[in-house]
C-alpha positions as CSV (number, residue, x, y, z in Angstrom):
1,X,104.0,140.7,100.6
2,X,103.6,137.8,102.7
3,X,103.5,134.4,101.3
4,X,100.6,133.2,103.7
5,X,99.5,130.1,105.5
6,X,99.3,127.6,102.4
7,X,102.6,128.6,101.2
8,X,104.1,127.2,104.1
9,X,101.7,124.2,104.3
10,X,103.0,123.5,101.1
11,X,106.6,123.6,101.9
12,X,106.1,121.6,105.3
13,X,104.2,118.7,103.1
14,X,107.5,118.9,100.4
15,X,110.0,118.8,103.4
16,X,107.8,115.6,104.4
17,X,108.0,114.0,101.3
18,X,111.9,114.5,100.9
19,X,112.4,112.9,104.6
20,X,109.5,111.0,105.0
21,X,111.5,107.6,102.9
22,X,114.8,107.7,105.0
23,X,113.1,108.1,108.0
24,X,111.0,105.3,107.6
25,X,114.0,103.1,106.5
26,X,115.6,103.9,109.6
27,X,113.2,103.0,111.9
28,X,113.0,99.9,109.9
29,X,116.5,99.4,110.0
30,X,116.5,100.0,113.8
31,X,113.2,97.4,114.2
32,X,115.3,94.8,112.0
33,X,118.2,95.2,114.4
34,X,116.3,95.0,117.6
35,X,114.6,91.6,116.0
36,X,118.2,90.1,115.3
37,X,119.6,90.8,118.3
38,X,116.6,89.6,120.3
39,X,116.5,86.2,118.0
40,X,119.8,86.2,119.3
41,X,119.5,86.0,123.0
42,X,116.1,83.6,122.2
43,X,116.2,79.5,123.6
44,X,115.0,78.2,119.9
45,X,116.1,74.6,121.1
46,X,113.2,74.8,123.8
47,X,110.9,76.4,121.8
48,X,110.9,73.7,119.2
49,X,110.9,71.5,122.0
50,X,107.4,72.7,123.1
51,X,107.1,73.2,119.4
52,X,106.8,69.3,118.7
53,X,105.1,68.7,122.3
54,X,101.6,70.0,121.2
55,X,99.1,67.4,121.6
56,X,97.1,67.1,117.8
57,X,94.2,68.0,119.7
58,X,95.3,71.4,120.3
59,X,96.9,71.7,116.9
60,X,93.2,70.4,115.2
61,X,91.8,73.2,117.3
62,X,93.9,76.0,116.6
63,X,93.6,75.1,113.1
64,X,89.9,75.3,112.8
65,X,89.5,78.6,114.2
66,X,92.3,79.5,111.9
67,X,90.0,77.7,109.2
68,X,86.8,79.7,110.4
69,X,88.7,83.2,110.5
70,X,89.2,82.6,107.1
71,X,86.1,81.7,106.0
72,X,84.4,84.8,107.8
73,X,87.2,86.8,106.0
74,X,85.5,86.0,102.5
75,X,82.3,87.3,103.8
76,X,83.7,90.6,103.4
77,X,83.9,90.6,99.5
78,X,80.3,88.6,99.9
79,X,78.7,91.3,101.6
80,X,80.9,93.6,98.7
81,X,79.1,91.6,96.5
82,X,75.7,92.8,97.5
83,X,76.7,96.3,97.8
84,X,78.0,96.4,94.6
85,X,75.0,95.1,92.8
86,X,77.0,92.7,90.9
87,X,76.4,89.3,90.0
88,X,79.0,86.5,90.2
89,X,78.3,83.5,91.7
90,X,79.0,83.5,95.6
91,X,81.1,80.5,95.3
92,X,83.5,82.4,92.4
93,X,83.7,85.2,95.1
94,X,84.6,83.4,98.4
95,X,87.6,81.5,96.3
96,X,88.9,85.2,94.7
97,X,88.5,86.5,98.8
98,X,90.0,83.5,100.2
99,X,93.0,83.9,97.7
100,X,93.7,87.2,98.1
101,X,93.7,87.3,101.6
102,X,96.1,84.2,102.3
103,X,98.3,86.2,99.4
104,X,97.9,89.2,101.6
105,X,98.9,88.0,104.4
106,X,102.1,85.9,103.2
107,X,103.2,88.7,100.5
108,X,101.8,92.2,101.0
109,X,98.5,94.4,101.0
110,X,99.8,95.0,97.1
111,X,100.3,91.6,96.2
112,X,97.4,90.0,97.3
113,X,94.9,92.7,98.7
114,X,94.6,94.5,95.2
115,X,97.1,93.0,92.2
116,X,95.7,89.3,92.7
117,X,91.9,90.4,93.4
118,X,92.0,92.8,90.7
119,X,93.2,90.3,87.7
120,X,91.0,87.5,89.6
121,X,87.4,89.7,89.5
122,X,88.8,91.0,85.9
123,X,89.2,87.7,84.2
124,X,85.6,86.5,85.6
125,X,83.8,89.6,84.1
126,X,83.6,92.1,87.0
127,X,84.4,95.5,85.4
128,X,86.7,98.1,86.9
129,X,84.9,99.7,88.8
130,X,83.2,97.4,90.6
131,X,86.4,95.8,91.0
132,X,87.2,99.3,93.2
133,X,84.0,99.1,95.1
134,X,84.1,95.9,96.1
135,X,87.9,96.2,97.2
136,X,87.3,99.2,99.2
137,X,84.1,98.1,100.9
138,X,86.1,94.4,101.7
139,X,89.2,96.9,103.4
140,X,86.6,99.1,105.0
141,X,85.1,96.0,106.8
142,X,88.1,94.8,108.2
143,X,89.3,98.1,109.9
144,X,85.9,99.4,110.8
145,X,85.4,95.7,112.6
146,X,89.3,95.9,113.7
147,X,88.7,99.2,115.3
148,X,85.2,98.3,116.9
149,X,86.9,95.1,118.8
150,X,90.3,96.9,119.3
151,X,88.4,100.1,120.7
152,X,86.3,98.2,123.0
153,X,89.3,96.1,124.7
154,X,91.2,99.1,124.8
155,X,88.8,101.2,126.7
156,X,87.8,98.4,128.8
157,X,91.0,98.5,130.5
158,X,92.2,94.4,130.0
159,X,95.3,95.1,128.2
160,X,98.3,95.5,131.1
161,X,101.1,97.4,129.0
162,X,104.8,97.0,130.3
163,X,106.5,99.1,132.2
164,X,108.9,100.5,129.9
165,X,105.9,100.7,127.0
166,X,106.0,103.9,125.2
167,X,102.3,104.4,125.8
168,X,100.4,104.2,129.1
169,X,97.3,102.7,130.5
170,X,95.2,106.0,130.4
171,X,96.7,106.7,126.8
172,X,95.6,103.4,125.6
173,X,92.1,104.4,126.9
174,X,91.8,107.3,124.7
175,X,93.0,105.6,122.0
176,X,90.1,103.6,122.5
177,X,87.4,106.0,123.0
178,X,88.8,107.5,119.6
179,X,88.5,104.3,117.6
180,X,84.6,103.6,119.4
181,X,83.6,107.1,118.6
182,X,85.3,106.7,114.9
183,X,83.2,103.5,114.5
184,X,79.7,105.1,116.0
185,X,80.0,107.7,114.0
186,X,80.6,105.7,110.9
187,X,76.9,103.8,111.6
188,X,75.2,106.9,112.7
189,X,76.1,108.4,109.2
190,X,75.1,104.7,107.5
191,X,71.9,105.1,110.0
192,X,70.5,108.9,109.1
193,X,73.1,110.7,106.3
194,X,71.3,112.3,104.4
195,X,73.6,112.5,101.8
196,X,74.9,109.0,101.4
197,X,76.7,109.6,97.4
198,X,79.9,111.2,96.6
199,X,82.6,111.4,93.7
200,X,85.6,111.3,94.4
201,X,88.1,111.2,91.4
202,X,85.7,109.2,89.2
203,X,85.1,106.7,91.9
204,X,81.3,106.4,93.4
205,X,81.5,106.6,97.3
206,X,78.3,105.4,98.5
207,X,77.5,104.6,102.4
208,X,75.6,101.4,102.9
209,X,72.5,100.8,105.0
210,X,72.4,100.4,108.3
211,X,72.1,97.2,108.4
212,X,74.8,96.2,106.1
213,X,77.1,98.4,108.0
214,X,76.6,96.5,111.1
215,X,77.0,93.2,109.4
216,X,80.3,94.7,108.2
217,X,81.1,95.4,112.0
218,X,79.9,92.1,113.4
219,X,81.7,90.4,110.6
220,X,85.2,91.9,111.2
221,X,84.8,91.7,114.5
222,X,84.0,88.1,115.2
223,X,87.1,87.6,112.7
224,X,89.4,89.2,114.6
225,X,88.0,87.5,117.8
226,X,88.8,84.3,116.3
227,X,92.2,84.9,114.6
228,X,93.4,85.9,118.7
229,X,91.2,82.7,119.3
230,X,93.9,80.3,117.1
231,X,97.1,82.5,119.5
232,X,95.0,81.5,122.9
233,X,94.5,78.1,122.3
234,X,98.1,77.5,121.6
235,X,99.1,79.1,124.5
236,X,97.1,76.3,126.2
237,X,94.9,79.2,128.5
238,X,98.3,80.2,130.0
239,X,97.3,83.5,129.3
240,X,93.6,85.0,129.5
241,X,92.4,85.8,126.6
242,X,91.5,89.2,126.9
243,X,95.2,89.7,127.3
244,X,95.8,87.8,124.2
245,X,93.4,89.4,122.1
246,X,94.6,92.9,123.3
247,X,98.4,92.2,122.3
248,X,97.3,90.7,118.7
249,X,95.4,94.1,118.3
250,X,98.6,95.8,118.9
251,X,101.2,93.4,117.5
252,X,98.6,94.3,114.7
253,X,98.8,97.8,114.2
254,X,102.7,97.5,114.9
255,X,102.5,95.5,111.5
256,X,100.7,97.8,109.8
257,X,103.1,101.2,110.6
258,X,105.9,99.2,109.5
259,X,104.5,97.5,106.6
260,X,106.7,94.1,106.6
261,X,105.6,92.0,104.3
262,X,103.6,89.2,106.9
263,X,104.3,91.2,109.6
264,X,107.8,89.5,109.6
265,X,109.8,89.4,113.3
266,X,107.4,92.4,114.1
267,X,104.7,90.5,115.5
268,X,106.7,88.1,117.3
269,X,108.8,90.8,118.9
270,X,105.6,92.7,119.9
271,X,104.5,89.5,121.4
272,X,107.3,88.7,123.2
273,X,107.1,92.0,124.4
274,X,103.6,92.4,125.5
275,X,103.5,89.1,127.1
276,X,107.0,89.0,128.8
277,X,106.6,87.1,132.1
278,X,102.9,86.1,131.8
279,X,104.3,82.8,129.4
280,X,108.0,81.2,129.4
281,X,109.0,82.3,126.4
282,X,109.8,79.0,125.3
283,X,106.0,78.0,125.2
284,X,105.1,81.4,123.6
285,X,107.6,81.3,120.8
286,X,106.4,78.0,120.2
287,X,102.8,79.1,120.1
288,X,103.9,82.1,117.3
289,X,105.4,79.4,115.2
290,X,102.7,77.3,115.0
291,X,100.5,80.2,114.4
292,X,102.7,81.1,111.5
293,X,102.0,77.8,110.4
294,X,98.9,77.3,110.9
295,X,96.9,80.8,110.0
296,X,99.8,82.1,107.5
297,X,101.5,79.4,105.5
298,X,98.9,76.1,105.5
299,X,96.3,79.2,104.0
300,X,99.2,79.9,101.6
301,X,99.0,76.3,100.4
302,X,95.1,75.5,100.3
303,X,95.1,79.0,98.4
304,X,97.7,78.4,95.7
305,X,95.8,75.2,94.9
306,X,92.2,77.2,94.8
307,X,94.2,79.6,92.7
308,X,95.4,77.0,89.8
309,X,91.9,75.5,89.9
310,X,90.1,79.0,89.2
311,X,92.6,79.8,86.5
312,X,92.1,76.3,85.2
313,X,88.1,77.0,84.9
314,X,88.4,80.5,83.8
315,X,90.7,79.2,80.8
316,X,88.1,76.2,79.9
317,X,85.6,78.6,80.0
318,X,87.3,81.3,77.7
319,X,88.3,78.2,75.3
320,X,84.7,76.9,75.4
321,X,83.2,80.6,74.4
322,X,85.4,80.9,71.3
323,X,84.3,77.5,70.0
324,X,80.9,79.0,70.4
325,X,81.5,81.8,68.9
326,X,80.2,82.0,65.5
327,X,83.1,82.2,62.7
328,X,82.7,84.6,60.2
329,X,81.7,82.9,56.7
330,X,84.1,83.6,54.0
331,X,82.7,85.1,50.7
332,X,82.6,82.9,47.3
């Protein structure tokens, strides 16, 4: 008697799971390597020469769009917000959203993206639930506008790979038609679905409108756009932006197979990579410092005193209910 196809799928999926860890740690392993030796052979004195030459025009740029990325990023819990139905104030949700994503960003999709959000929306009221919904639709925003930009500059052909890159030009190109189609499809179902509920574990999976799922792609889109925006101006226009916007989108997905916390020495060394020879690497490991600065860790700072001031509220306002609360009256 033969065992059959889902025997062995079975089997294949446990072999996975057994070597799926140590793999992973040694391509990490290998990655950290690669970063320390390159750190190694890497002019730091000239870089934080051109480091401390930028001009606090530039930096005052850089740092608004870096200030605007982040404000578009809290649209994505806003626009959660009316796809969820629920009802806290706009200003309560754009503080949670902004502190959860400078959290995510410095510390991990866990620490920020969903531990922080989660006791945030909890302590203001929000239930579980909606909690989930408005988490997922705020991650589904993001990638669906990631992969809309990333597919289109892809496909288009800007991005100039090197030589020795693991993928070619033509590759890259389908990867880009896959991520377009994977994003048309996803507003033709939002557009004419029929069936737009489903159930999944006790969670509601509902497609939004149309219209809301264009907003989510617009949104995420014009985010990314500007997070490559902050990258190009502190290269000073050395490099076309195109170019710069294509390398972020992989330096980006780099980031997210490896899953460093902050994308750590991986999105520098994709950088570097990527852009070997079109900026002296001086002036371009200058301009990924800043950016570390100026889109990670200032962020990091503004959010940690937003954080402090919403717990502060939420406690007066948890103190100020139980002195309203009536108190039970003792019998004689």
């Amino acid at each position: 008697m033969t065992r059959g196809p889902l025997h062995a799928h079975r089997h294949l999926a446990s072999v996975w799971g057994r070597v799926r860890r140590p793999l992973l740690a040694l391509a990490l392993l290998a990655l950290l390597s690669f970063i320390a030796w390159r750190a190694r052979s890497l002019d730091w004195a000239a870089a934080w020469a051109a480091l401390l030459d930028y001009r606090p025009g530039t930096l005052a740029l850089a740092a608004l769009s870096a200030a605007v990325a982040h404000a578009l990023y809290t649209g994505y819990d806003l626009l959660g917000r009316f796809y969820s139905g629920h009802r806290l104030a706009p200003g309560r949700v754009a503080a949670t959203a902004f502190v959860s994503f400078a959290a995510n960003l410095n510390l991990g999709a866990m620490v920020g993206g969903v531990a922080l959000r989660l006791r945030l929306y909890a302590r203001q009221g929000l239930p579980m639930a909606t909690i989930v919904r408005v988490w997922g639709f705020s991650l589904l925003t993001n990638w669906i506008g990631f992969a809309a930009l990333a597919g289109a500059v892809f496909l288009s052909g800007w991005v100039q790979l090197p030589p020795d890159a693991p993928l070619s030009g033509h590759a890259l190109r389908g990867v880009g038609a896959g991520l377009c189609a994977a994003v048309g499809l996803y507003l033709v179902a939002c557009r004419w679905s029929r069936k737009r509920l489903w159930v999944l574990r006790g969670h509601r999976l509902e497609l939004p409108r149309a219209r809301l799922a264009f907003a989510q792609v617009a949104l995420a889109a014009t985010h990314w756009a500007l997070v490559a925006g902050v990258l190009y101006v502190l290269l000073h226009g050395g490099v076309d932006y195109p170019t710069v916007l294509g390398a972020l989108m992989l330096a980006s997905i780099a980031v997210i197979a490896l899953r460093v916390p902050a994308g750590l020495g991986v999105l520098e060394a994709a950088f570097l990579t990527l852009l070997a020879g079109r900026e002296g690497e001086a002036q371009l490991l200058a301009a990924l410092l800043a950016y570390r600065a100026l889109f990670y860790l200032l962020p990091l700072a503004v959010a940690a005193l937003v954080y402090l001031g919403l717990e502060a509220r939420l406690r007066h306002s948890a103190a100020a209910a139980r002195a309203a609360a009536p108190r039970p009256v003792r019998g004689h």
